[in-house]
N, C-alpha and C positions, 0 to 999 in steps of 0.2 A: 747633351746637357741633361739631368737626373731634374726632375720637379723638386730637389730639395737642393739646388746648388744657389747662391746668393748672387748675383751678377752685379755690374754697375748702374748696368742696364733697368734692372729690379728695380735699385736702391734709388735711382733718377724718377722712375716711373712713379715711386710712391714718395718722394721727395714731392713731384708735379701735383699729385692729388692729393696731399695735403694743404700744399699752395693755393688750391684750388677750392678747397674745404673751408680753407682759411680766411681767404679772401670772399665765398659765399656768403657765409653764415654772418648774424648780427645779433647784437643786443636785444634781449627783450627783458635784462634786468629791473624789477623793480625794488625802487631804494637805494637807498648806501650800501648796506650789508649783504645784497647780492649782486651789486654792482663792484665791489673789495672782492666777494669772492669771484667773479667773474675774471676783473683783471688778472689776480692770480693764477686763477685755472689759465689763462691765454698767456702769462708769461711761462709756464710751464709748455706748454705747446711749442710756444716760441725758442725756448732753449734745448730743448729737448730735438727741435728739427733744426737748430744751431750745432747743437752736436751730433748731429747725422751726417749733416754736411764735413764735418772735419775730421770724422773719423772715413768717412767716403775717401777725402782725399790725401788721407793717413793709408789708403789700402787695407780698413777694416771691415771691409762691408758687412760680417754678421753684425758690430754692436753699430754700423750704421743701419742697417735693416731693422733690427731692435730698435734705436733711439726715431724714427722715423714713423716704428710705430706706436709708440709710446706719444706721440705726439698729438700724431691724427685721435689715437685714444681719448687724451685730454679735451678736444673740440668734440667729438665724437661724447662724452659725459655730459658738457655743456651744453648740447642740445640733449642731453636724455630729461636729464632733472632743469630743463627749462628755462636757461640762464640765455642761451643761444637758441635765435630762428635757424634750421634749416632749409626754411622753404622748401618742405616737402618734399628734401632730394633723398632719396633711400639711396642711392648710389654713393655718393660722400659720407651719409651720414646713418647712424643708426638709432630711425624716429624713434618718438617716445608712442 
């Protein structure tokens, strides 16, 4: 297997750590209007690893690989600019 081939295997593994990212991290919105754009940002996460999962088992696994990470992405912005606690994990996440 080449470092550049896409597995299911992959595709589960980072499905797992985003789950894991997802369910870590928490609010630390202050107000309405970063607490609107938080939701947002999480339903984007949210659908974005909804459509990982269906293209997975569509047997697409690059635009699952892609939609997977677009996901983690979106949690991963949400702690940069502060909307979301990390708690310190530089492994899920990348601090601010």
């Amino acid at each position: 297997m080449s470092d550049s081939t896409v597995t299911i295997e992959l595709v589960e593994k980072y499905l797992a750590l985003t789950d894991e990212a997802r369910s870590k991290a928490t609010s630390i919105a202050k107000g309405a209007a970063e607490e609107e754009r938080l939701v947002s940002m999480l339903r984007m996460c949210d659908d974005y690893a909804s459509d990982a999962s269906h293209f997975m088992k569509e047997g697409d696994l690059v635009r699952a690989f892609a939609a997977i990470n677009y996901s983690h992405a979106w949690l991963d912005a949400a702690v940069r600019i502060g909307l979301l606690d990390g708690h310190g994990d530089d492994r899920l996440f990348t601090l601010p």
